[in-house]
Structure formats: structure tokens, C-alpha cells
N, CA, C and O atoms as a GROMACS GRO file, in nm:
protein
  412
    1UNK      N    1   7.598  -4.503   3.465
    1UNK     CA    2   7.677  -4.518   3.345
    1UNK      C    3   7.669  -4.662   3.299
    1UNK      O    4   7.671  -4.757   3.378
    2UNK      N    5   7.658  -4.675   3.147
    2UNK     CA    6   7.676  -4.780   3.071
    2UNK      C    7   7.773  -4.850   3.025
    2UNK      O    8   7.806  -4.826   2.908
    3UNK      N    9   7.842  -4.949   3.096
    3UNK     CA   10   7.971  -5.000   3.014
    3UNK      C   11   7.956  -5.090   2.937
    3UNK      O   12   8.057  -5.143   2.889
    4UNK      N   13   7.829  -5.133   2.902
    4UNK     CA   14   7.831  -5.245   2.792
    4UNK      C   15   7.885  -5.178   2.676
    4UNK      O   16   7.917  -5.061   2.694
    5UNK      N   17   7.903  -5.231   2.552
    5UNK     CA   18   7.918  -5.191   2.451
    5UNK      C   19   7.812  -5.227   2.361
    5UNK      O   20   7.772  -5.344   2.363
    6UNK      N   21   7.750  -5.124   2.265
    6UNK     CA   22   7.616  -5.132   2.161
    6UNK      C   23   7.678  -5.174   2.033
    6UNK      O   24   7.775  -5.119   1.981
    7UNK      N   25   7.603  -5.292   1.980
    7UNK     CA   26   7.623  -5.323   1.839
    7UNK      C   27   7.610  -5.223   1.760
    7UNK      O   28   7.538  -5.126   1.781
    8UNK      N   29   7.695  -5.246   1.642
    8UNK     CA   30   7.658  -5.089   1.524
    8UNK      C   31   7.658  -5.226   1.406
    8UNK      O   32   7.747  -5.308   1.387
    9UNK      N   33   7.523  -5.212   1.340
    9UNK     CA   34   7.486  -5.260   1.207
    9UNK      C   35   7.574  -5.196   1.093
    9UNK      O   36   7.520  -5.114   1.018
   10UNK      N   37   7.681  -5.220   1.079
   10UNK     CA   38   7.737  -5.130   0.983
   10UNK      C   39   7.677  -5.188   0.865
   10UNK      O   40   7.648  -5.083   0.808
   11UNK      N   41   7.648  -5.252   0.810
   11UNK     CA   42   7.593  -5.312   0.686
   11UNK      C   43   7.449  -5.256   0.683
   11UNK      O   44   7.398  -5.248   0.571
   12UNK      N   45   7.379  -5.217   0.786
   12UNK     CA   46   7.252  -5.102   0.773
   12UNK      C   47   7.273  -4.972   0.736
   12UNK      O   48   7.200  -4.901   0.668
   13UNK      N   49   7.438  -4.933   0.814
   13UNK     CA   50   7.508  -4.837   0.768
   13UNK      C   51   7.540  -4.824   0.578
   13UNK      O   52   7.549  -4.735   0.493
   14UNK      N   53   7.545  -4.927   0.584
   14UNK     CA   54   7.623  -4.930   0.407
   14UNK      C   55   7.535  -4.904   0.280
   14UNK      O   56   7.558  -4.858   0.168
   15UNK      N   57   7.394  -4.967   0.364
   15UNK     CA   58   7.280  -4.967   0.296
   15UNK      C   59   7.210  -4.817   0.295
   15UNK      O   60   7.119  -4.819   0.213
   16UNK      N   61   7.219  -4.713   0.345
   16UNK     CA   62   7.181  -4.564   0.322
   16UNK      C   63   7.215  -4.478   0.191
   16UNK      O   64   7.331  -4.444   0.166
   17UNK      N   65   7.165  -4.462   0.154
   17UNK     CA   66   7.174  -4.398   0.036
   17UNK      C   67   7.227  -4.281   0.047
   17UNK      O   68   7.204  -4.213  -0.053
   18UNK      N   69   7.300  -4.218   0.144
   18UNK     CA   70   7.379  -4.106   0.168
   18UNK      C   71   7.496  -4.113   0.077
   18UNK      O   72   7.550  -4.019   0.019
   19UNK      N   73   7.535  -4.269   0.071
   19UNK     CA   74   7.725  -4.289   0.026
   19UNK      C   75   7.677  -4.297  -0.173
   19UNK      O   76   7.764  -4.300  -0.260
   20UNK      N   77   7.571  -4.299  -0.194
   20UNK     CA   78   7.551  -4.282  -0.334
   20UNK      C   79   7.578  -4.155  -0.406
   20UNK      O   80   7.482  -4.080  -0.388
   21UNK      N   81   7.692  -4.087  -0.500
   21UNK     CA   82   7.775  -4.017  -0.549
   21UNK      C   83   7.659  -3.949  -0.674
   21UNK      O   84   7.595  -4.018  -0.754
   22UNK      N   85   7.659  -3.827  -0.664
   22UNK     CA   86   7.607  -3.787  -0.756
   22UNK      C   87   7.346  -3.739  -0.734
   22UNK      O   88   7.245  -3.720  -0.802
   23UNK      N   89   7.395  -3.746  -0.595
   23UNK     CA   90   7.242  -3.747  -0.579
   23UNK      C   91   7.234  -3.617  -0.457
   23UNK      O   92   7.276  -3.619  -0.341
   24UNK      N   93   7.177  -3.527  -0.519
   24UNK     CA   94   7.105  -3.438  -0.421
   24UNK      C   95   6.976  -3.431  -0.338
   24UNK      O   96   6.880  -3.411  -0.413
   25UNK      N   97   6.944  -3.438  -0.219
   25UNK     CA   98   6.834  -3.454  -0.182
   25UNK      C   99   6.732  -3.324  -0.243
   25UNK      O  100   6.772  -3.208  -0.259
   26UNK      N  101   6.590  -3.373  -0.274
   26UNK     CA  102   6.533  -3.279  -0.336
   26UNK      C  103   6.533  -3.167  -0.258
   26UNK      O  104   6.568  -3.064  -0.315
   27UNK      N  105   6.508  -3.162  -0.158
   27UNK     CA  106   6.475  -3.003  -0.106
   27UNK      C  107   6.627  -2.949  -0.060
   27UNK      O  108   6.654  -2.900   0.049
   28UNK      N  109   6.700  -2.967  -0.146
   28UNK     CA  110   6.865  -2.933  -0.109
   28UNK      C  111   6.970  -2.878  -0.224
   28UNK      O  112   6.943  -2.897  -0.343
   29UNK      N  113   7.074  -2.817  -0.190
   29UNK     CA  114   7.109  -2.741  -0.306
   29UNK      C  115   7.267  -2.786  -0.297
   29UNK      O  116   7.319  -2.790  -0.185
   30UNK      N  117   7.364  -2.828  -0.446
   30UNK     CA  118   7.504  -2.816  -0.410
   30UNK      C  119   7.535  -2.682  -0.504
   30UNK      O  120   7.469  -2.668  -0.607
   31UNK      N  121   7.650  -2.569  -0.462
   31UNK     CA  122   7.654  -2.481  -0.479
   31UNK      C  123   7.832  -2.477  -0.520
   31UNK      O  124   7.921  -2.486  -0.435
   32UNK      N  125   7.852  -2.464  -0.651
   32UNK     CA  126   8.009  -2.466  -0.653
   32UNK      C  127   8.058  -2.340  -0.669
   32UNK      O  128   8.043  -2.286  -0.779
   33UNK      N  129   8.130  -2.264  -0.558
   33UNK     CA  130   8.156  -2.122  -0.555
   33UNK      C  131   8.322  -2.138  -0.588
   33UNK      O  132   8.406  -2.219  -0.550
   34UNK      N  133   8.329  -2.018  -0.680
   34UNK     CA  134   8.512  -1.949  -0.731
   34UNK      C  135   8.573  -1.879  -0.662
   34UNK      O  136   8.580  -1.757  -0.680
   35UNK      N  137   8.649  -1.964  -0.536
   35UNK     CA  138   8.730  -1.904  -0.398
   35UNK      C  139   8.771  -1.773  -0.432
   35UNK      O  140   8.762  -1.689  -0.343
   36UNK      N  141   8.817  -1.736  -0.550
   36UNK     CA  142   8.876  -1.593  -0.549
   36UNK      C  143   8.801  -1.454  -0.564
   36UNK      O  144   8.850  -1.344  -0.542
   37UNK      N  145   8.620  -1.493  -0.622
   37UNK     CA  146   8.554  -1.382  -0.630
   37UNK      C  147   8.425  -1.389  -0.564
   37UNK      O  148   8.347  -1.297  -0.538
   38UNK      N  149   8.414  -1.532  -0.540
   38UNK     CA  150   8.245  -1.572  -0.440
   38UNK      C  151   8.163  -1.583  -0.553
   38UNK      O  152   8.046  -1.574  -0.516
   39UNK      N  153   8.173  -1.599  -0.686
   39UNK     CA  154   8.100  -1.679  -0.795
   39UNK      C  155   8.052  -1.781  -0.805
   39UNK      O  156   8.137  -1.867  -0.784
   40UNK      N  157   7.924  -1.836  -0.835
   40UNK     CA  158   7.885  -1.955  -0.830
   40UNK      C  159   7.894  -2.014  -1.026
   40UNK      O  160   7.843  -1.970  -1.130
   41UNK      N  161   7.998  -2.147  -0.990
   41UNK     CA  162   8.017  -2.143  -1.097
   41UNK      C  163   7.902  -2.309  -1.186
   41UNK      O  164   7.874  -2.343  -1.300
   42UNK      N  165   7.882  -2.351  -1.076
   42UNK     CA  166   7.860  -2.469  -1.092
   42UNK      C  167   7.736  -2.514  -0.979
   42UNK      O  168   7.784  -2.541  -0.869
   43UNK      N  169   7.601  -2.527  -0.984
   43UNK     CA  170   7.465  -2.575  -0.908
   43UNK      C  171   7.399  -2.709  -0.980
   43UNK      O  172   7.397  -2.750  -1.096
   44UNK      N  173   7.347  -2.756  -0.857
   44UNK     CA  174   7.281  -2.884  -0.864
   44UNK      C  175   7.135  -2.839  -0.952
   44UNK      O  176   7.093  -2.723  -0.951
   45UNK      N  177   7.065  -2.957  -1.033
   45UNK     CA  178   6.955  -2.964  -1.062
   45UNK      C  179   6.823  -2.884  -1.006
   45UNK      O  180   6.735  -2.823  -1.067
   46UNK      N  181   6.847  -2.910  -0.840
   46UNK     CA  182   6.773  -2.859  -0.756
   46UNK      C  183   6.794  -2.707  -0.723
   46UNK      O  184   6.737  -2.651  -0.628
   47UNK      N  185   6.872  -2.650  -0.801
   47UNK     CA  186   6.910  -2.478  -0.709
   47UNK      C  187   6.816  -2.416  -0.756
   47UNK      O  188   6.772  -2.332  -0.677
   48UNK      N  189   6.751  -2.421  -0.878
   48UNK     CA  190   6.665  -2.325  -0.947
   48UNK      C  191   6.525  -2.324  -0.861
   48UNK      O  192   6.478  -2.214  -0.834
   49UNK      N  193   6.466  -2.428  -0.823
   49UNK     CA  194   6.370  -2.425  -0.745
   49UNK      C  195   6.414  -2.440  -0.582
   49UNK      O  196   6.330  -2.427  -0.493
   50UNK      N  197   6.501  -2.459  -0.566
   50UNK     CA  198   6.518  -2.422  -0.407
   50UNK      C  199   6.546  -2.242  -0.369
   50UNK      O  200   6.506  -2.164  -0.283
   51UNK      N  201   6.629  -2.238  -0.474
   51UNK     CA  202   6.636  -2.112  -0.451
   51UNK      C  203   6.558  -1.968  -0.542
   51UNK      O  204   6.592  -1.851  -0.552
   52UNK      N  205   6.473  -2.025  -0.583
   52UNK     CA  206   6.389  -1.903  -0.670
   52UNK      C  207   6.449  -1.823  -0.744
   52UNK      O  208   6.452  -1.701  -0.734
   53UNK      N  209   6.514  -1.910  -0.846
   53UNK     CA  210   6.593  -1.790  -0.945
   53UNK      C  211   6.626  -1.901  -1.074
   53UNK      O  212   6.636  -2.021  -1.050
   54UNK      N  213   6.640  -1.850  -1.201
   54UNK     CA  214   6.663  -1.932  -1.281
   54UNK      C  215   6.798  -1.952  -1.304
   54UNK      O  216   6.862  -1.847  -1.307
   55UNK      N  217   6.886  -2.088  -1.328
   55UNK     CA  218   6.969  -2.141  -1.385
   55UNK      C  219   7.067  -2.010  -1.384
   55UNK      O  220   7.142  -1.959  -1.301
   56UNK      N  221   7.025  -1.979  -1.535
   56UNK     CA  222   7.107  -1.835  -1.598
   56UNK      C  223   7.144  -1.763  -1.494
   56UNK      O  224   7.264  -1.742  -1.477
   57UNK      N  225   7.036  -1.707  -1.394
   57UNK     CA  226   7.074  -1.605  -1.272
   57UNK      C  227   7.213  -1.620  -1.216
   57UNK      O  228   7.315  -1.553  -1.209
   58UNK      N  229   7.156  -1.781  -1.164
   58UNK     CA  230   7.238  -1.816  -1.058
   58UNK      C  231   7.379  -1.820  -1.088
   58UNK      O  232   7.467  -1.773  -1.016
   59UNK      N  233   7.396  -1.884  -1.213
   59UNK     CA  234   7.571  -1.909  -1.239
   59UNK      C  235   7.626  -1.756  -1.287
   59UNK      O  236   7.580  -1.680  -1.372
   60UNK      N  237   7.732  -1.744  -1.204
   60UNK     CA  238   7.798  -1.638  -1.240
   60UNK      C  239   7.769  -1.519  -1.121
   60UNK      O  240   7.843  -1.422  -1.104
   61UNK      N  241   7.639  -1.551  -1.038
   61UNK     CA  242   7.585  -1.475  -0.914
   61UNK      C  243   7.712  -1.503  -0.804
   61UNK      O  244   7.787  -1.600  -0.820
   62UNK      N  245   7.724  -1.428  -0.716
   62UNK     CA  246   7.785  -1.424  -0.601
   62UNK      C  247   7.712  -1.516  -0.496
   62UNK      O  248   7.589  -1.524  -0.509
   63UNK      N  249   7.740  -1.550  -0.446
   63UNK     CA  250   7.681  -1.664  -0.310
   63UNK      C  251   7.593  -1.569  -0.238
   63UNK      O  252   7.473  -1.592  -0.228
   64UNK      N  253   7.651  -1.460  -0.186
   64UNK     CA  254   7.588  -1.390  -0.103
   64UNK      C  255   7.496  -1.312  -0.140
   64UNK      O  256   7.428  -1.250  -0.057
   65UNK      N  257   7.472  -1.298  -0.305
   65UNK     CA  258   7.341  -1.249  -0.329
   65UNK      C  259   7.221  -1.316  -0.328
   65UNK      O  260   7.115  -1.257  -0.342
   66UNK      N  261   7.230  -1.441  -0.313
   66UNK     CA  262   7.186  -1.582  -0.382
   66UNK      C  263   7.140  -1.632  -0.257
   66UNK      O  264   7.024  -1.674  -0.262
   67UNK      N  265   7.206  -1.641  -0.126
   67UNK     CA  266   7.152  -1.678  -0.027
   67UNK      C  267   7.200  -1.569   0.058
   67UNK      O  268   7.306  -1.512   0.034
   68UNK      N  269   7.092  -1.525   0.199
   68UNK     CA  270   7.103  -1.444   0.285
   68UNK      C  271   7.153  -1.473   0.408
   68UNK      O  272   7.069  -1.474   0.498
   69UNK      N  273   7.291  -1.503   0.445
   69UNK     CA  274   7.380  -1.534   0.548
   69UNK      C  275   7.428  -1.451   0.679
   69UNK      O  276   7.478  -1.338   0.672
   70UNK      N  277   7.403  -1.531   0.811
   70UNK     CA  278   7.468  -1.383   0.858
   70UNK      C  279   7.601  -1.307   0.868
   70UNK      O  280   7.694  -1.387   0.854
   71UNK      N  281   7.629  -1.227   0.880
   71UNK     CA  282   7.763  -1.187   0.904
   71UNK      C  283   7.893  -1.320   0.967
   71UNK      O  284   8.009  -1.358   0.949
   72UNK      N  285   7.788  -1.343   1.036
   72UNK     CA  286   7.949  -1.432   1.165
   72UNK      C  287   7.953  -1.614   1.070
   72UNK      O  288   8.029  -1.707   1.096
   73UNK      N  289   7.867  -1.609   0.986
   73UNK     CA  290   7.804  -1.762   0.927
   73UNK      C  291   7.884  -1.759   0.769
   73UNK      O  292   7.857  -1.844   0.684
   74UNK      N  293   7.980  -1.651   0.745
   74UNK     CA  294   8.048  -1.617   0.612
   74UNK      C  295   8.205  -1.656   0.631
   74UNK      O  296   8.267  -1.612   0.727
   75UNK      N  297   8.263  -1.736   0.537
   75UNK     CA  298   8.432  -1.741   0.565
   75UNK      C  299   8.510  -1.637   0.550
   75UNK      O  300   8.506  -1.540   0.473
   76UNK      N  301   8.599  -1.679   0.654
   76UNK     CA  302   8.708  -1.567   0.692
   76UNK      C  303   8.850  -1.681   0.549
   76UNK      O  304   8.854  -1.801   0.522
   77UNK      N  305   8.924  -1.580   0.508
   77UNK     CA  306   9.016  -1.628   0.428
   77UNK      C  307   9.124  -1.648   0.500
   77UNK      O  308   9.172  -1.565   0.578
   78UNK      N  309   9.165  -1.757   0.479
   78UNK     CA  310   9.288  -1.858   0.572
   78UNK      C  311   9.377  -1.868   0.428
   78UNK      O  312   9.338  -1.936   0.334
   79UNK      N  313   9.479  -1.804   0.426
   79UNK     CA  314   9.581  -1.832   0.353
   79UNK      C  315   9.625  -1.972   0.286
   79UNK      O  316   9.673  -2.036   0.380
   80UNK      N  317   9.630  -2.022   0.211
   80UNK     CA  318   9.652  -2.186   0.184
   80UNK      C  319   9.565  -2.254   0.191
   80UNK      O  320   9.578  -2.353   0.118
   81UNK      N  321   9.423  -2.251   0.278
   81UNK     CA  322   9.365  -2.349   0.326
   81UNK      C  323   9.205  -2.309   0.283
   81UNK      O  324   9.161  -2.194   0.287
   82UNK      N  325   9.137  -2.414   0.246
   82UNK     CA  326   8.997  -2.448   0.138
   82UNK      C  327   8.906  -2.337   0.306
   82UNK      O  328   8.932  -2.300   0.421
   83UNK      N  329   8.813  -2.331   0.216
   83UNK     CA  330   8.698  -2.232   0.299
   83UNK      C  331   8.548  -2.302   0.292
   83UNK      O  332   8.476  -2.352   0.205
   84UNK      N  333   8.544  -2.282   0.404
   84UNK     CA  334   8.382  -2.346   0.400
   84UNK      C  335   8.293  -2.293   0.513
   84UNK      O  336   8.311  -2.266   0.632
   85UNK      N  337   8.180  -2.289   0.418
   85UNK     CA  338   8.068  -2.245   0.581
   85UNK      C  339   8.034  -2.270   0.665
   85UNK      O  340   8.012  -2.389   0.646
   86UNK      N  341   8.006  -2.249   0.766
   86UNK     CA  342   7.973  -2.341   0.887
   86UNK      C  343   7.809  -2.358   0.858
   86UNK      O  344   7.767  -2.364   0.743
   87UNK      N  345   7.727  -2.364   0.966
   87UNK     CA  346   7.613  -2.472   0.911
   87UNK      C  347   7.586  -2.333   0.979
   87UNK      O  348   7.658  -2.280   1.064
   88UNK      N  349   7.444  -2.274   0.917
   88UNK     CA  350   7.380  -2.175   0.983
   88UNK      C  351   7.285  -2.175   0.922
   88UNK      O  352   7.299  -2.205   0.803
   89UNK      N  353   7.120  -2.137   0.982
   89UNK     CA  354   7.023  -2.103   0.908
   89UNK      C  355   7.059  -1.977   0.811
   89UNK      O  356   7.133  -1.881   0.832
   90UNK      N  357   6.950  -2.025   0.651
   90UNK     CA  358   7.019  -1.942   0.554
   90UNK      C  359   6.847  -1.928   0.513
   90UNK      O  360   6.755  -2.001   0.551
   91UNK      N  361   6.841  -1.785   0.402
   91UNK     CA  362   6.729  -1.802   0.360
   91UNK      C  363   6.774  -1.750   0.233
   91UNK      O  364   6.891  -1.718   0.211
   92UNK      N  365   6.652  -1.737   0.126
   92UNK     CA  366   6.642  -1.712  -0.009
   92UNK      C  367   6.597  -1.627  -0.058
   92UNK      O  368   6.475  -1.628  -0.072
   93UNK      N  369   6.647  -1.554  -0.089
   93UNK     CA  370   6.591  -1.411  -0.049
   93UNK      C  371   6.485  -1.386  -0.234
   93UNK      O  372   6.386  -1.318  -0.261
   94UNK      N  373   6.564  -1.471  -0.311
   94UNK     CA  374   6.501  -1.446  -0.459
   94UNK      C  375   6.368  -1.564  -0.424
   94UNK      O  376   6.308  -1.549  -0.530
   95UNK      N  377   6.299  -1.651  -0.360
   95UNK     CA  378   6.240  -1.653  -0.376
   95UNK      C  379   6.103  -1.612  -0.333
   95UNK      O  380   6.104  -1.555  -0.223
   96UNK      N  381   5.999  -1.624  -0.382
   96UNK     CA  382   5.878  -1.552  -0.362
   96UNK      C  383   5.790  -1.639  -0.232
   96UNK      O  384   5.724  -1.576  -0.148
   97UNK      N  385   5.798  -1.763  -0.232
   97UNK     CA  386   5.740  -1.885  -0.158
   97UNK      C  387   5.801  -1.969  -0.154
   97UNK      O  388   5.917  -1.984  -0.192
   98UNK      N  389   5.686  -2.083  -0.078
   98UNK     CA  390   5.730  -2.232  -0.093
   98UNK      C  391   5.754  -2.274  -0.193
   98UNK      O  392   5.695  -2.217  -0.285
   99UNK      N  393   5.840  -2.378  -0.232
   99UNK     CA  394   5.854  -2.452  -0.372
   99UNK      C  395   5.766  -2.529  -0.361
   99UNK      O  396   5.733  -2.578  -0.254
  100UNK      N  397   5.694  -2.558  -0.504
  100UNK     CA  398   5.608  -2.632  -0.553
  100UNK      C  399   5.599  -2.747  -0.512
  100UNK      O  400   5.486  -2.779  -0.475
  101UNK      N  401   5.696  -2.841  -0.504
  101UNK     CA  402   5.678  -2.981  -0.378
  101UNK      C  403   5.692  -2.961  -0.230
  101UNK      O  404   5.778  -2.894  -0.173
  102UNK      N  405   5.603  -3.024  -0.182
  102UNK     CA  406   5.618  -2.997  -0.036
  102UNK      C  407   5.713  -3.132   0.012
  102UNK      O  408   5.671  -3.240  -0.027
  103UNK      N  409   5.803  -3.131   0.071
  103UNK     CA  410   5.903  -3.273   0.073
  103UNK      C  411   5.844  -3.314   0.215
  103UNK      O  412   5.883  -3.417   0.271
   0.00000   0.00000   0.00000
């Protein structure tokens, strides 16, 4: 066991472009779903080609038509309290292939 303690560069930290507001990584999707019916009301730039479907499709689509989740990887409804997915491999079922950039 190690008891030293490791420097943390937090200012290398600060410098990542993660904390920059408003940026989706290209091969990545934000997905704004309507807690009460599973509507997607609101997608990033990137959903149309991540997920093989156009714009139009997508808004107003259900999540779960849109991406193929498993059963146990879907929220359970908690009375009062925000819902979110846990991290699970997901696939796309509308699209045909790879997207056109390879990242």
C-alpha cells in the first residue's frame, strides 16, 4: 500500500473541454424526453446521424422506439423524483450502418 499522496493538476483539469456548455461530442447524442409520455421533445445536432432517422422522425418519437434498450436498462417511476437511465449498451435500430464519419 501507498500512503503518499498524488498531485492532481486541477488546472489540467480545468483545461478539458468537457466543462464547455453547449457542445456534444460528435459521435454522441443529447436526447430531451417528456417524463409523462417517453416523447422526445428536444435532440442535439448530432441525433439525426447518430441515430439514422431524420430530425422530423425523431421529435415527437418515443425513446424506446428510437433506441433499442434492454428491459432491466429502462426507468422504473419513482414518485417525485427525476428518472434517468443507467448506462447500458444501446443500439439503433433505425439505422441502416455506420455513420458517415468514422470518429
Amino acid at each position: 500500500m501507498n500512503d503518499r499522496a498524488e498531485t492532481i493538476d486541477l488546472d489540467a483539469c480545468a483545461r478539458e473541454p468537457i466543462h464547455i456548455p453547449g457542445l456534444i461530442q460528435p459521435y454522441g447524442v443529447l436526447l430531451v424526453v417528456e417524463p409523462a409520455d417517453g416523447r422526445i421533445v428536444q435532440a442535439s445536432a448530432t441525433a439525426a446521424e447518430v441515430l439514422g432517422a431524420p430530425m422530423q422522425q425523431l421529435l415527437g418519437a418515443r425513446y424506446d422506439e428510437v433506441l433499442q434498450l434492454s428491459p432491466h436498462a429502462r426507468p422504473y417511476p419513482v414518485q417525485g423524483e427525476s428518472q434517468h437511465l443507467i448506462h447500458a449498451p444501446v443500439s439503433f435500430p433505425r439505422r441502416s450502418g455506420a455513420p458517415a464519419q468514422a470518429w
